[in-house]
SEVEX-907117 format. One record per residue (C-alpha): residue number from 1; residue in one letter; y, x, z. Coordinates in nm, 4 decimals. Example, Ala and Ser with C-alpha at 12.3 -4.5 7.8 and 13.67 -1.06 7.14 Angstrom:
2
n, res, y, x, z
1, a, -0.4500, 1.2300, 0.7800
2, s, -0.1060, 1.3670, 0.7140
***
This chain:
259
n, res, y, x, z
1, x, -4.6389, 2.2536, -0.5777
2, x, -4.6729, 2.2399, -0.1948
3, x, -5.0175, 2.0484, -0.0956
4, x, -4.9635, 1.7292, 0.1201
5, x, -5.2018, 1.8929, 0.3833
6, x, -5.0057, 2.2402, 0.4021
7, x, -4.6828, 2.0059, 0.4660
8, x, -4.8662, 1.8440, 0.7466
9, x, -4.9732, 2.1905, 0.8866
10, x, -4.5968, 2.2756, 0.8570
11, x, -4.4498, 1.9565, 1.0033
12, x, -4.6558, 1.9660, 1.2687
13, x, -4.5396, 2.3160, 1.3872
14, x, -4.2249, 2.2012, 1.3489
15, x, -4.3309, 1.8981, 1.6144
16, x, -4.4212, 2.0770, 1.8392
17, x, -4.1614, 2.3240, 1.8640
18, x, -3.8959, 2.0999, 1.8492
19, x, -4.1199, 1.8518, 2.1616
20, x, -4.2835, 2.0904, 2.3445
21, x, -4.6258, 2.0871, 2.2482
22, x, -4.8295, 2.2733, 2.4777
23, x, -5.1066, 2.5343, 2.3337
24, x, -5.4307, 2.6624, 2.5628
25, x, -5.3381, 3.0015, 2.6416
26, x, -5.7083, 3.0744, 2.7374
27, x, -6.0258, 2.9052, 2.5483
28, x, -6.2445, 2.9530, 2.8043
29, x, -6.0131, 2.6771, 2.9959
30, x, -6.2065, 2.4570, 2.7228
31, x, -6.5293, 2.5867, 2.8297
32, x, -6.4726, 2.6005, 3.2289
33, x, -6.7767, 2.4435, 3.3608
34, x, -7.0469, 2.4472, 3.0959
35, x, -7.3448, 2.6789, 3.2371
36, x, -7.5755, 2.8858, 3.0332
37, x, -7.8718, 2.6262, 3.1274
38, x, -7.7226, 2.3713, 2.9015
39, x, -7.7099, 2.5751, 2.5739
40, x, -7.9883, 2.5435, 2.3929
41, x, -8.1793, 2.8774, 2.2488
42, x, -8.2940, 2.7257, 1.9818
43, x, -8.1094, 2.6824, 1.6314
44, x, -8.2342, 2.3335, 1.4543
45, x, -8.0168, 2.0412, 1.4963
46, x, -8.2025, 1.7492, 1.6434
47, x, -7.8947, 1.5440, 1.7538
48, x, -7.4882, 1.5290, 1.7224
49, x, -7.4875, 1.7894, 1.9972
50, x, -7.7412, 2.0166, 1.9003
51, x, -7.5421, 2.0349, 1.5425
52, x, -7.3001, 2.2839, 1.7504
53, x, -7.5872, 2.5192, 1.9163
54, x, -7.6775, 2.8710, 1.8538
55, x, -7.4193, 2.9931, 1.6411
56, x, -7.3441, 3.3964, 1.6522
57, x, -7.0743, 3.6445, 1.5248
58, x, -7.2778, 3.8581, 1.3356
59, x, -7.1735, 4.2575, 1.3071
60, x, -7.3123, 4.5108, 1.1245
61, x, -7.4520, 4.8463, 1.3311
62, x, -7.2832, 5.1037, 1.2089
63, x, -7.4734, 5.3872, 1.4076
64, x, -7.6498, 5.6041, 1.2873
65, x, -7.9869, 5.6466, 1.3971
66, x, -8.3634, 5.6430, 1.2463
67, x, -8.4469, 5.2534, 1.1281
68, x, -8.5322, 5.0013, 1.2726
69, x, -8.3671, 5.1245, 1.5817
70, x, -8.0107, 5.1581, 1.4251
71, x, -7.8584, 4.9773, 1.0955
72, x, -7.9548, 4.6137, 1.1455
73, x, -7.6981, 4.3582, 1.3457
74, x, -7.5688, 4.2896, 1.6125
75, x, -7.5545, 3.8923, 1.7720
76, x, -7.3131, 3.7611, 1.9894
77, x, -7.3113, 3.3924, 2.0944
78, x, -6.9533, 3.2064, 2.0373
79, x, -6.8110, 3.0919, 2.3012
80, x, -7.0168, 3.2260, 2.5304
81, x, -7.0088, 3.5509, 2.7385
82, x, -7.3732, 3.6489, 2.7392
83, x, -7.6553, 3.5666, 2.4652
84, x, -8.0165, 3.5535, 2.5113
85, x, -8.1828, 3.8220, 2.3577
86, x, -8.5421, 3.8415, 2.2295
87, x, -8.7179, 3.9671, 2.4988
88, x, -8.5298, 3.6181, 2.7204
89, x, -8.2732, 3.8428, 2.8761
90, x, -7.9104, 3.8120, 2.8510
91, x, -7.6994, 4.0364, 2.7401
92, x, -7.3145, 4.0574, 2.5915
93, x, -7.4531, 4.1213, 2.2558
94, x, -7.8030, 4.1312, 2.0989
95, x, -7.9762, 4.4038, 1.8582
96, x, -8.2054, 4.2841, 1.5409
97, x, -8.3389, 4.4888, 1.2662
98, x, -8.4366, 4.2552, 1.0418
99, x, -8.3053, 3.9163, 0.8976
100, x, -8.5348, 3.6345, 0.7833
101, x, -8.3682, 3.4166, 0.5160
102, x, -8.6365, 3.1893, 0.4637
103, x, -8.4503, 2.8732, 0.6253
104, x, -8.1586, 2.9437, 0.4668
105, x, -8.2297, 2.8669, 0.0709
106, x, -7.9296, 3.1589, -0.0386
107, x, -7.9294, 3.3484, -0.3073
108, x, -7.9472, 3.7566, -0.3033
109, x, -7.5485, 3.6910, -0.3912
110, x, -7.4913, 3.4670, -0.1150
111, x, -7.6490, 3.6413, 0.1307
112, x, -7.4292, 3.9724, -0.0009
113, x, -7.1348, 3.7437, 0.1107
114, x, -7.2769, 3.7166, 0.4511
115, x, -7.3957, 4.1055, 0.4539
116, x, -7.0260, 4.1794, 0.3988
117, x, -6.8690, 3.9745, 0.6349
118, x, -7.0790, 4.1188, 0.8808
119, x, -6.9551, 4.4957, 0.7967
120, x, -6.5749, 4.4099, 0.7951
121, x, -6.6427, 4.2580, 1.1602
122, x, -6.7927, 4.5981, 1.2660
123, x, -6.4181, 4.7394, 1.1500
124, x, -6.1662, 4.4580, 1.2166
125, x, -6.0433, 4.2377, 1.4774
126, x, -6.1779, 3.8903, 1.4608
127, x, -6.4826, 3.7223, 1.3924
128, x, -6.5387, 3.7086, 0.9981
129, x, -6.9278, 3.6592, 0.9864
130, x, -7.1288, 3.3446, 1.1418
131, x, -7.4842, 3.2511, 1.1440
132, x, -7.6462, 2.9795, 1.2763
133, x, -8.0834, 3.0580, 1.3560
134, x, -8.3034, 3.2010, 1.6487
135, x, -8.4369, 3.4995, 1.7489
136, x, -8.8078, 3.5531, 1.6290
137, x, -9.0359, 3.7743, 1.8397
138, x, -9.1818, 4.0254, 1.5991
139, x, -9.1130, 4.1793, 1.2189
140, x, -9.2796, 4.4279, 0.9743
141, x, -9.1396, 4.6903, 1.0945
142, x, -9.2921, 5.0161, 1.2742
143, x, -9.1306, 4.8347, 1.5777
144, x, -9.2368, 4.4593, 1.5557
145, x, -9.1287, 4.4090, 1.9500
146, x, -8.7645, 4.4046, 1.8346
147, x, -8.7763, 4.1119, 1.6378
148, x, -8.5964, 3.9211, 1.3701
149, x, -8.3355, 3.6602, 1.3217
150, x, -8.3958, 3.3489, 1.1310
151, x, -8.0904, 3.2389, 0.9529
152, x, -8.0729, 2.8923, 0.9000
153, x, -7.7238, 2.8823, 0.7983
154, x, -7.4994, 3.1777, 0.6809
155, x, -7.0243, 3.1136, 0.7521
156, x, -6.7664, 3.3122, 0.6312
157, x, -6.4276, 3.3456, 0.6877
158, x, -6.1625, 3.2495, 0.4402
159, x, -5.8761, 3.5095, 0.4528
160, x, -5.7716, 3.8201, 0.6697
161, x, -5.6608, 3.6302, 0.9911
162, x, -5.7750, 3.6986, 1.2945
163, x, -5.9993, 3.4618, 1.4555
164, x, -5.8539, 3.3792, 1.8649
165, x, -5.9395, 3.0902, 2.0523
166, x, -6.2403, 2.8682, 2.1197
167, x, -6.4894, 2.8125, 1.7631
168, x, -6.5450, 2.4110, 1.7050
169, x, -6.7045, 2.2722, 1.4363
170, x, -6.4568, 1.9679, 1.3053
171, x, -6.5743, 1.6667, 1.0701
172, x, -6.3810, 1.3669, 0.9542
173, x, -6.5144, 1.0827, 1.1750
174, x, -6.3747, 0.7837, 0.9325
175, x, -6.1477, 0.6474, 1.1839
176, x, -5.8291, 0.5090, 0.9688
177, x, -5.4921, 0.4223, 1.2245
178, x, -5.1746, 0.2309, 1.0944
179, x, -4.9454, 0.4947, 1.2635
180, x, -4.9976, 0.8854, 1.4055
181, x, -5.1160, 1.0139, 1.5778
182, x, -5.4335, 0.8885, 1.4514
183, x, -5.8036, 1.1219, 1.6262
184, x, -5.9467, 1.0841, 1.3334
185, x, -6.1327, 1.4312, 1.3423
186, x, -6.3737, 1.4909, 1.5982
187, x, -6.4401, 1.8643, 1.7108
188, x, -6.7871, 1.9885, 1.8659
189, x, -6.7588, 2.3287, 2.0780
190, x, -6.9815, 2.5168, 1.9563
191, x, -7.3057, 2.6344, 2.1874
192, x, -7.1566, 2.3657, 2.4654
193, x, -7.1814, 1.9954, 2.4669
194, x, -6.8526, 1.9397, 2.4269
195, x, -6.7168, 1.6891, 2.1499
196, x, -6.3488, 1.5201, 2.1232
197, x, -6.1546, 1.3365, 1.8781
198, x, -5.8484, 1.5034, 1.8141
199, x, -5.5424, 1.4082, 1.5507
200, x, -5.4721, 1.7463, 1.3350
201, x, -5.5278, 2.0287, 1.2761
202, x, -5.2258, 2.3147, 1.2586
203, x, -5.2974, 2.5646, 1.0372
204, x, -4.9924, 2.7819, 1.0210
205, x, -5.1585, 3.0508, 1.2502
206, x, -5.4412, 3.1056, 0.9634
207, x, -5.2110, 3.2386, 0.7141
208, x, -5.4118, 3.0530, 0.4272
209, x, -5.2712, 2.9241, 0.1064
210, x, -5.1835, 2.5723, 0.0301
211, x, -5.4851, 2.5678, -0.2486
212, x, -5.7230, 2.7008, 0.0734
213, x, -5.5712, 2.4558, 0.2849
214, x, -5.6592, 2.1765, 0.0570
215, x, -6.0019, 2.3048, 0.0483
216, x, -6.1013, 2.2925, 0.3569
217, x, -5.9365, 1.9541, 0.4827
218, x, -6.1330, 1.8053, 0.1853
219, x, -6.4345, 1.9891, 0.3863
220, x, -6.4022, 1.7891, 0.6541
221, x, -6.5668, 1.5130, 0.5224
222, x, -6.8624, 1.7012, 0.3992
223, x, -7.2002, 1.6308, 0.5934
224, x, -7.1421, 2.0260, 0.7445
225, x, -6.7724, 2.0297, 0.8038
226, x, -6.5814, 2.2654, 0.9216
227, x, -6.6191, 2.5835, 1.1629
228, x, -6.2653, 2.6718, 1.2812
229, x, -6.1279, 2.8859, 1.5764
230, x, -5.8242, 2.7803, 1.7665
231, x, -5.6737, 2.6236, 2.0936
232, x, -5.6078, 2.2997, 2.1561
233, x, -5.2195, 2.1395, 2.2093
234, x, -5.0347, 1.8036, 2.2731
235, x, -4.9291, 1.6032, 1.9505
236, x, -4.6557, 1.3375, 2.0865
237, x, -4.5792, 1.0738, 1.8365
238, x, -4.4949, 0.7007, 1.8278
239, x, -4.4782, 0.7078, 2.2000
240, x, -4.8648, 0.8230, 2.1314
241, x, -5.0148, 1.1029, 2.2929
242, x, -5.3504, 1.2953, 2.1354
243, x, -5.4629, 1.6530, 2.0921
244, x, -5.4678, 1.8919, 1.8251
245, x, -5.6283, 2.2078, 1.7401
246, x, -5.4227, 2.5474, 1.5857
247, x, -5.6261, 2.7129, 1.3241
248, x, -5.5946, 3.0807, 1.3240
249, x, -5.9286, 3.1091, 1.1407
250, x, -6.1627, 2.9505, 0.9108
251, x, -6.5236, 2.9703, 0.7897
252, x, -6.7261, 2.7678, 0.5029
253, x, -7.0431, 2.7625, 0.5146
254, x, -7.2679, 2.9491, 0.1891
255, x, -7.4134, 2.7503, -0.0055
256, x, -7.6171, 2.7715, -0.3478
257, x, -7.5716, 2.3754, -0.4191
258, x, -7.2534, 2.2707, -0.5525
259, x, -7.0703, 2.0467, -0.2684
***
């Protein structure tokens, strides 16, 4: 049986084919304007807005090298074209050896979730591993000056698609309307301050099932949400105009609690 939310996904594809919906070609037209001075370095949420800072694609080093110097990850702020590394320089990407779990309460089989995502991103397209934490300034290793990264909290990504667009975080904000288009999800860009209410989310591009589908919208009411990448487009409705948000990929966060 087709899920009510997968015929919404479909419907509105069909919307905005048939009225001319219009998609961001480029995320960064979302993030035009936001310097690096207002992302925050650190990784504990203190407010709505910081609940969107210091998330990183995480990828596995593949090269090989004596340890700690080779076969630990790679960080890469979303969103962002630079990241600040440990020693407070920016770079495109930034090298750890070690990870510190100790914030992030997952089991050894959670964490292999996480480990795994991270080595398909060092041989795919897309973004399939996400962690949320800071950079520490020293480890146990025989080269403490590279640091660690404390997780705090661990995303994968449901599926094979290939993550393009901006990354938001979306939660059900409890607004109920009489008629659509109703912005009853609001969407936080992730390392920015950014935050808007938009109407639906499309997820034809994502290439999930119906059953994931229905997962993940029943997600969005969960205190976490959420992490999705997309670009935004014009739902027209009602004589009603709102946004919307295409979902070509989509991460749930690890967890050892049962939701």
């Amino acid at each position: 049986m087709r899920s009510i939310f997968s015929v919404t996904a479909r419907i509105s594809a069909s919307v905005c084919a048939v009225a001319g919906c219009t998609t961001a070609a480029d995320p960064q037209g979302e993030l035009g304007g936001v310097s690096p001075s207002q992302v925050a370095i650190r990784g504990k949420a203190g407010s709505v807005l910081d609940d969107a800072h210091t998330y990183y694609e995480v990828t596995a080093d593949l090269r090989k090298c004596a340890s700690p110097l080779c076969g630990g990850w790679f960080l890469k702020r979303l969103n962002r074209d630079t990241t600040i590394c440990v020693d407070g320089q920016e770079a495109e990407t930034c090298y750890t050896p070690v990870f510190d779990w100790s914030e992030a309460n997952l089991s050894e089989e959670q964490q292999s979730k996480l480990l795994d995502a991270a080595s398909k991103d060092a041989t795919s397209s897309g973004v399939y591993g996400i962690v949320r934490g800071e950079l520490a300034p020293t480890n146990t290793t025989p080269r403490p000056e590279l640091g660690r990264f404390v997780i705090s909290e661990a995303w994968v990504a449901e599926g094979d698609g290939v993550s393009k667009g901006a990354f938001v975080r979306v939660k059900d904000n409890g607004l109920r309307c009489f008629a659509a288009p109703c912005p009853n999800l609001t969407e936080t860009t992730l390392n920015t301050p950014r935050s808007t209410n938009i109407a639906e989310l499309d997820w034809t591009p994502s290439g999930l099932s119906d059953r994931e589908i229905e997962a993940f919208t029943q997600l969005l009411s969960s205190p976490d949400g959420i992490l999705v990448a997309g670009y935004r487009y014009m739902v027209q409705e009602h004589e009603q105009t709102a946004e919307g948000r295409t979902v070509t990929a989509a991460y749930h966060r690890l967890s050892d609690v049962a939701p």
